[in-house]
N, C-alpha and C positions, 0 to 999 in steps of 0.2 A: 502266828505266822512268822515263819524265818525264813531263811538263807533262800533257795533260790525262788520258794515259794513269795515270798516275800516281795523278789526283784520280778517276778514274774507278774506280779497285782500293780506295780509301779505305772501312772498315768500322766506322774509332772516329776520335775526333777526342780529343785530349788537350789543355786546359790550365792554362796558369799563371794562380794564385788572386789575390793580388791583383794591382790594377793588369791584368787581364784579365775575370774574372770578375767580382771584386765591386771597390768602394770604400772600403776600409779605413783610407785616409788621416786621415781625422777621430779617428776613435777610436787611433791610433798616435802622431799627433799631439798629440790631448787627452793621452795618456799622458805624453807628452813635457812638457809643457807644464804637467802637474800635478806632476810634479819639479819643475820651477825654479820653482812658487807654493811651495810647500812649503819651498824655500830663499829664498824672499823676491827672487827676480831675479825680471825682466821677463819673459814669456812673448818664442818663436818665432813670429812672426808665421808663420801657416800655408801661406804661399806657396813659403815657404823651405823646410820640409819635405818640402811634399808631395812632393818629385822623387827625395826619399832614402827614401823607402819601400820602395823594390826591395832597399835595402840593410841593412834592418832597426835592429837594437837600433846596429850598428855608423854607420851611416847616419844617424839620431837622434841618437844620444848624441854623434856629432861636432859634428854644427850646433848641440848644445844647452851641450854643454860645453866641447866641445872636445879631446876626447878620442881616442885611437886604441886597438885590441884591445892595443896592445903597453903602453899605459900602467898602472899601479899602481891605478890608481882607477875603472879599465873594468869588472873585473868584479863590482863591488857597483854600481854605478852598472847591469851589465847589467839583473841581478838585479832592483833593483828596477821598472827598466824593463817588465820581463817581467811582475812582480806590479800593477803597477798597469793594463798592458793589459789581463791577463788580467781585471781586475774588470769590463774596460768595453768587455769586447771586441765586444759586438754593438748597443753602445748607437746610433750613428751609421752604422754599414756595411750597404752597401746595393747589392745585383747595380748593374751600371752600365747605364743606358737599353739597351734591346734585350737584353739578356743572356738577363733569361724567356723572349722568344720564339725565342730563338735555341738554346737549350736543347729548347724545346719542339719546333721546326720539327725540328731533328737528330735525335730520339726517332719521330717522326712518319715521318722519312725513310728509319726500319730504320736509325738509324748510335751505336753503342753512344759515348759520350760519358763523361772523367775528367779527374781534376783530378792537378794532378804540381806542388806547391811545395816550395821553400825553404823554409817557415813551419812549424816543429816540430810534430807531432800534436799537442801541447798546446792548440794553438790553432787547428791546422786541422781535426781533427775534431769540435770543437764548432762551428766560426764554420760548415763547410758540414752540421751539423747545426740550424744554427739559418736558414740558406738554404733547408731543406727536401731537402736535396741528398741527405741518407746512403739508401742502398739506391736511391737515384735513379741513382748516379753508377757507371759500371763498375769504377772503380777510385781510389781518393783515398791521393796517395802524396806523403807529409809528409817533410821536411827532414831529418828523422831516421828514416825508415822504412826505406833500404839501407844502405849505410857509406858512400854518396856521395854528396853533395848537385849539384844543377844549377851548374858544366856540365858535370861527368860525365853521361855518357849512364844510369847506372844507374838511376835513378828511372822513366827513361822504358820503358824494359825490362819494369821490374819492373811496372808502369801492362799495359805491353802484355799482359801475363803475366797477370796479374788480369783483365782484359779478354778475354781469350781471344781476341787477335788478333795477327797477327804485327806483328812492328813496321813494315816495310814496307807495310802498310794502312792505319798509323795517321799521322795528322799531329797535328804540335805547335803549339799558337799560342802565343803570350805578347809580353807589353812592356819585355823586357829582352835586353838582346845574348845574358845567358849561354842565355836560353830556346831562341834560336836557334844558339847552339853546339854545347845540348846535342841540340837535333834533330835535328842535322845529325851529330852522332858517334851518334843510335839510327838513324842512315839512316831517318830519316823527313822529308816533305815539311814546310817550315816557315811558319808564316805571320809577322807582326807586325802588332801594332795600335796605330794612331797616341793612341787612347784611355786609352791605358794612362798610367801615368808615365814611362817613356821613362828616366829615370836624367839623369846628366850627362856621359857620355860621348859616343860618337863619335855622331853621328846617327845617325837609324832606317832610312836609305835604305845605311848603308855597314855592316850588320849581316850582310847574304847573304842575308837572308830570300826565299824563293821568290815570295812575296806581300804586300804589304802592306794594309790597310785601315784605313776611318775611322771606319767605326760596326759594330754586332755584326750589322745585316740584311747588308751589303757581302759577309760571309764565308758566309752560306746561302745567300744566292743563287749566288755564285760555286759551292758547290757542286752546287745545284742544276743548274745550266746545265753544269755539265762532266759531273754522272753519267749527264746524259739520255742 
């Protein structure tokens, strides 16, 4: 099963939280950025950051210190990472333009709708509790919720599974290669969205994505017009 056949079997639609869903860059960043006030260096200008979002505390803590998971001084430096987002995690973050009605319109259209991130429950089930998302969403499945994080296909499974759909009905959207990896190992249809952060690797056109788009209406209608 392909292309419109494919989009036309579609019953959930699955994705990745930040950089998809919402805008978490600011408050990741503030975090970041209230370490090194706090050491008396010069803040990360936020431009620099925002594209390592996708790659979290490891992601951050690079551009900020300079540091790798392999270094001696990573994992206090995680740590605090982690505590000081956690205090400000919903101070700045905010679904991205179109996201509500693209939520909405999918609900409307009978297509059950979940979230599948890298971002530990810690922080994914409050931040899409403070979205208004819990009991909204079919399934919200955190970084740490299987033994496998994205781009192991587990996550996506385990989404389907809670969903009550098979995985072949459901498509994966997000703004990072491994999203579309991991779609592509639950054999599900992939999208990518140019809106996202994007990372710093290979471009979003040499990812495999089935689809890409530029804003969150581009991906409802596309559905729309394939299920008719």
């Amino acid at each position: 099963m392909s292309g419109k056949e494919a989009v036309r079997s579609v019953r959930a639609v699955l994705f990745d939280l930040d950089g998809t869903l919402v805008d978490s860059a600011p408050d990741l960043a503030g975090a970041t950025n209230d370490m090194l006030a706090a050491r008396g260096l010069p803040e990360v200008p936020f431009e620099r950051l925002r594209p390592m979002v996708g790659a979290g505390a490891r992601g951050m803590m690079g551009v900020a210190f300079g540091v790798t998971p392999q270094d001696e001084a990573f994992p206090a430096l995680r740590t605090e990472f982690f505590d000081r987002y956690e205090a400000r995690l919903l101070q700045a973050t905010h679904p991205f333009d179109g996201v509500a009605d693209l939520l909405t319109g999918l609900s409307a259209a009978g297509l059950r709708w979940g979230i599948v991130t890298n971002k530990i429950e810690r922080f994914a089930l409050p931040l899409a509790r403070g979205m208004g998302w819990e009991g909204v969403a079919s399934a919200l499945i955190g970084g740490d919720t299987t033994a496998h994080s994205k781009p192991h296909p587990a996550p996506l499974l385990e989404a389907a599974k809670r969903s009550g759909v098979e995985p072949h009905h459901c498509i994966y959207v997000g703004d990072d290669a491994r999203d579309i990896q991991a779609g592509k190992a639950a054999g599900m249809p992939t999208v990518a969205v140019r809106w996202g952060y994007l990372g710093q690797g290979e471009p979003i056109e040499a990812w495999g994505a089935d689809v890409i788009f530029d804003r969150p209406a581009e991906l409802l209608n596309w559905l729309r017009m394939r299920r008719a």
